[in-house]
N, C-alpha and C positions, 0 to 999 in steps of 0.2 A: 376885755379880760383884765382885771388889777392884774397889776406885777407879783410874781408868784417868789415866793421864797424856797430856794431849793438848797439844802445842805446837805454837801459830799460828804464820805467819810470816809479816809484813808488813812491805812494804820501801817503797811508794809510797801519794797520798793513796789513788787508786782502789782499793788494796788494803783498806785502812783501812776506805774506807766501809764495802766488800762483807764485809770479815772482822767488822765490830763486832758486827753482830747475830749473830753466829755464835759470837761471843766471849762478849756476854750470856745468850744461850741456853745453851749451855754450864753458866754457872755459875751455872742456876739447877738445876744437880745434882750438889752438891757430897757426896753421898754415892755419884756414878756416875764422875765426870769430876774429876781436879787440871786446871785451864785454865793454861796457863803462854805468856804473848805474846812473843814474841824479833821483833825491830824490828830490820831490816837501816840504816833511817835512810837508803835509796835519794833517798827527799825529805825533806829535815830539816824546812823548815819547813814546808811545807803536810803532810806527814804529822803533825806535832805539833799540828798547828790541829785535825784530826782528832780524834787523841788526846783533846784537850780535848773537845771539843763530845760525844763519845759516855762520857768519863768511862773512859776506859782508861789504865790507867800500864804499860806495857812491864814486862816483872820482865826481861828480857833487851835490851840496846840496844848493837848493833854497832857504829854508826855508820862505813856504811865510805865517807862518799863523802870525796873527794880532787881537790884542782883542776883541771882540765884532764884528767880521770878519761876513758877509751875503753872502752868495753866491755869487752873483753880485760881490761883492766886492774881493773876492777869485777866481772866474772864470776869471776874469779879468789881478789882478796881476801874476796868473799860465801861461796865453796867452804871457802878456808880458815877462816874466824874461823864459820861454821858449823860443819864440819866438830867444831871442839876446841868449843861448845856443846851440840854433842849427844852428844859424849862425857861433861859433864857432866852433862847435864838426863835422857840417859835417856830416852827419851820412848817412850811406847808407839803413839804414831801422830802424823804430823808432817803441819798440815794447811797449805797451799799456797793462794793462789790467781790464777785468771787468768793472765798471757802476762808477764809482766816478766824483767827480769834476775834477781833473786831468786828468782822462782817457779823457774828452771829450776837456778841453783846451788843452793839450797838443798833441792831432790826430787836432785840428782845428792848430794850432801854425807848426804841421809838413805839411800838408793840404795845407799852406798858402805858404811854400817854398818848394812845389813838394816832399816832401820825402816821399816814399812810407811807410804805416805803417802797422804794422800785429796786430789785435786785440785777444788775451788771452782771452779765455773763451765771445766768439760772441755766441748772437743768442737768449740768456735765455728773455723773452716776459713775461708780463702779459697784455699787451693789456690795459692797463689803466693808463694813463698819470700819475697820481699822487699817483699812487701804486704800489711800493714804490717809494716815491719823494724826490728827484731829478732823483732816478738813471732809473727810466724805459725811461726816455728821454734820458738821457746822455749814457747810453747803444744800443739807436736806432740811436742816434747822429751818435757817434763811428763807429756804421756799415756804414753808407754813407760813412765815409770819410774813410775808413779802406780799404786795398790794396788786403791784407790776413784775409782769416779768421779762426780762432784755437776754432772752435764747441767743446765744453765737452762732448756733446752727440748727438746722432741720429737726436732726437727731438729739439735740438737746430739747428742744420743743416737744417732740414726742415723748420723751421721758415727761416731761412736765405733764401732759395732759394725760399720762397713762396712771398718772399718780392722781389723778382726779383735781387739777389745775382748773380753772374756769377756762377757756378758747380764750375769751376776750379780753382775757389777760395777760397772754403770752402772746408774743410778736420774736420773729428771727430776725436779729441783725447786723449777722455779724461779728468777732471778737474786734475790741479798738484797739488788742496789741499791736494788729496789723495795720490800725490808722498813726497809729504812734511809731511803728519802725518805719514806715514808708516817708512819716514827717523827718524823722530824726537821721535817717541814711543820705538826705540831700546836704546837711553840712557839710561842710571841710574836717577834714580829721586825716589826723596821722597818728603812728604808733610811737612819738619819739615823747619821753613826760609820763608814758604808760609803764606798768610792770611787764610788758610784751615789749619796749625799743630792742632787747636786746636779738629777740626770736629772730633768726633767718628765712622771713617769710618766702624772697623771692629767688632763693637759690635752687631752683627745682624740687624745693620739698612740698610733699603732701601734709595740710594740715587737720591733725584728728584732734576737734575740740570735744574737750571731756568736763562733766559736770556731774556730780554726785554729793548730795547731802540729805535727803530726809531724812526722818527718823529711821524709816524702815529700809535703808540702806545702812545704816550701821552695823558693825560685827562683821561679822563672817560677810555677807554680800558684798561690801566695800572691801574687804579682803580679796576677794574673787575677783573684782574688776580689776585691780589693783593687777594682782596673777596676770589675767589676762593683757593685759596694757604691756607687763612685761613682753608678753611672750610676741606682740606684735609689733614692737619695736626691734624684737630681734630678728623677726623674719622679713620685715621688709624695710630696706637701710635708707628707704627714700622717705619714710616715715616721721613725721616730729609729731609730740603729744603736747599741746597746749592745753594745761588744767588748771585753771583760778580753783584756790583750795579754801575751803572755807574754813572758818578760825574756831569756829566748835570745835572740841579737844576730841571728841568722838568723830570728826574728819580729820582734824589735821592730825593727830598724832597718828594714826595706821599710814596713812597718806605718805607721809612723811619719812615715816620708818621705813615704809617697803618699797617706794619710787626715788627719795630723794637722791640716791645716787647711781641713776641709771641713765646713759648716754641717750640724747635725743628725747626726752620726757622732761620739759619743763613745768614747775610746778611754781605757781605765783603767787602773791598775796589776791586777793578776791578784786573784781576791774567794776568797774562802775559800768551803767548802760549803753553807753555812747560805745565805748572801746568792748563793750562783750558782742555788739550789733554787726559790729567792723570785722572784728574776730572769724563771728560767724560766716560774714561774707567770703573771708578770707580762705574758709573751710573746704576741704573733701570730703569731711565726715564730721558726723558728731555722734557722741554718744553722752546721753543727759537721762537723769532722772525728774529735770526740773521738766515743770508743765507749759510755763511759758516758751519755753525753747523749744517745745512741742508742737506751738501754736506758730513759732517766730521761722524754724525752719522749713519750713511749705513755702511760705512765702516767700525765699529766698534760691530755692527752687536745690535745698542741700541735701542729701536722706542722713533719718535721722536713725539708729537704732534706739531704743529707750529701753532703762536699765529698772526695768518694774517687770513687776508679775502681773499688775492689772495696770489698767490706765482708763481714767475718766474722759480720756480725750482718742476715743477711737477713728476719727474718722480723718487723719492723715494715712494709717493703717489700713482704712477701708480703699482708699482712694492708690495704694499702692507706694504712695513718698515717705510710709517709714514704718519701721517694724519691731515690736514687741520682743525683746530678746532676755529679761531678768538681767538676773546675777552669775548664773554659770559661767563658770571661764569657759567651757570648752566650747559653748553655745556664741559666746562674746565672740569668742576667734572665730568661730568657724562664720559668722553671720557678717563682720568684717572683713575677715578677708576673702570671701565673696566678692564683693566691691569693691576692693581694691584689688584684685584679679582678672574681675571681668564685667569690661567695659560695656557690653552690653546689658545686663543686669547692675550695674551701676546707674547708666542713663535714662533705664527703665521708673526709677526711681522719682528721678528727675521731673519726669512726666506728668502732666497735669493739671487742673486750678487748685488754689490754694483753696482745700475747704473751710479755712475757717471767717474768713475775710476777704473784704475789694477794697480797703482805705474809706468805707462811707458808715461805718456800724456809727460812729456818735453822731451823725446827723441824721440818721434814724432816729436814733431814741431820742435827741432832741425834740424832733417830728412828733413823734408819740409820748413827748410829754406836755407836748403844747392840746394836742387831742384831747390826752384822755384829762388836761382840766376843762377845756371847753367843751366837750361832749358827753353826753348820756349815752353806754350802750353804743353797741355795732363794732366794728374793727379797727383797731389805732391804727394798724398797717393794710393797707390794700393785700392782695398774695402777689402782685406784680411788684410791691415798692418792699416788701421782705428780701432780705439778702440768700442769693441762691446763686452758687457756685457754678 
């Protein structure tokens, strides 16, 4: 088999984490694969905090964000300055992942000049255009134009082929966030250099990590959690709130206004991956609207509440290690202090395999990208060598 040209494409941090091991695997076959990373720079600096921590240097760096930047406006310039890259680079298979802005310009940009592309973690649905928005569209986008499909789970698979997917296109293997935090939790790390040194981790307190920023938590829902976080702090004094807050004015100013001076609720400037991984470990609870931390806390073995009405990512919920709770305050407290009440419905939680991951999803799709250029037809993945919880 010639050496195959494969060109990543990461534009955000979450891309970053989930493409790095994908990236290292890769190119430990350098007599199979040229690996070539093109960085849209969707997040400049937290995707470069990235960069660093897993030892990736971009060979391609777009950098298309722009101030007061719209969608429209970002979908746009990602198509074009892709677009004249892969006129350059050539690529023999252009790999994508997840639901971003990026992920859907740059599968349309590959789409538009025949390169066949494999989409990283296909398949996650919630069946309602603008929950979450953009990305439930630009995730369904993706699948049309996507060659390969890399399902994290069973249940993503199935959506895939229920959508009229080819079979022999889709393979389960997996999500790599959980090849990436398992890599990334063996370093040495401390809290002291972090915006957490100052937190009282180990004075008997319980810590509740809190995470909220989509679109569709702004207004009145981030108000609500907000209420709620109040009123859980006052009922149980063994309680600390650790919340990285994120610097959109539509989180940090409510955020700000209705926690900042409330005893035991620390509220921080935003923590890079290493130190939010730590965090979570550190955790009794978390309550997130992010989808990653969705994926990250299974593995970790923490229950998570999630602060959605829907979620693309049901099957921590199926499996019992975390529960769909919105934005109601009354709902927030009552489904929290559950768990922090009672212990046995706490550890029930606990219980489990991680359904989304075992630390081998990128040597999968590695596996099944070496396949599907040397074969015609039949199964990139056996149903024994699919990742299955």
């Amino acid at each position: 088999m010639k050496v195959q040209r494969i060109a990543v494409v990461i534009g955000t941090r979450p891309e970053a984490i989930k493409m790095a091991p994908i990236v290292h695997a890769l190119k430990k076959y350098p007599d199979l694969f040229e690996t070539l990373v093109i960085s849209t720079a969707q997040h400049r600096q937290m995707l470069d905090q990235v960069f660093t921590l897993f030892d990736i240097v971009p060979d391609v760096d777009l950098s298309v964000m722009r101030p007061n930047q719209n969608l429209t406006d970002l979908t746009s310039l990602v198509l074009q300055e892709m677009s004249k890259t892969l006129d350059d680079l050539q690529p023999d298979l252009l790999l994508v992942q997840g639901d971003t802005t990026t992920v859907v310009a740059a599968s349309l940009a590959g789409f538009y000049k025949k390169i066949p592309i494999g989409h990283v973690e296909a398949g996650l649905r919630s069946h309602n255009k603008y929950s979450p928005f953009p990305e439930e569209v630009n995730r369904q986008l993706a699948s049309v134009l996507a060659d390969i499909h890399f399902a994290p789970t069973a249940l993503a698979k199935e959506k895939l082929l229920n959508e009229g997917i080819a079979k022999e296109s889709v393979v389960t293997t997996g999500n790599t966030v959980v090849d990436a935090l398992s890599t990334q939790l063996k370093r040495p790390f401390e809290f002291k250099n972090t915006p957490l040194e100052n937190i009282p981790f180990d004075d008997g307190n319980r810590i509740l990590f809190v995470t909220s920023h989509r679109r569709e938590s702004w207004g009145e829902p981030l108000e609500n959690t907000c209420a709620a976080l109040k009123e859980l702090v006052s009922a149980f004094p063994d309680l600390i709130v650790v919340y990285p807050v994120h610097m959109n004015p539509n989180v940090h100013e409510p955020v700000m206004r209705l926690l900042g001076n409330v005893p035991r609720i620390y509220l921080t400037d935003p923590i890079d991956y290493l130190t939010c991984i730590n965090l979570m470990k550190k955790s009794y609870l978390i309550l997130t609207d992010s989808g990653g931390i969705q994926e990250e806390a299974p593995a970790l073995k923490i229950p998570a509440l999630v602060l959605r009405e829907l979620t693309e990512r049901p099957e921590a919920f199926q499996a019992g290690m975390a529960k769909v709770v919105g934005t109601d305050q009354d709902k927030i407290v009552q489904e929290a202090s559950l768990l922090l009440n009672d212990s046995t419905a706490y550890q029930a939680m606990r219980n489990g395999n991680n359904p989304y991951g075992d630390g081998h999803a990128s040597e999968r799709i590695v596996k099944v990208i070496q396949r599907w250029f040397q074969q015609k037809g039949g199964d990139l993945l056996a149903p024994s060598e699919e990742f299955n919880p």
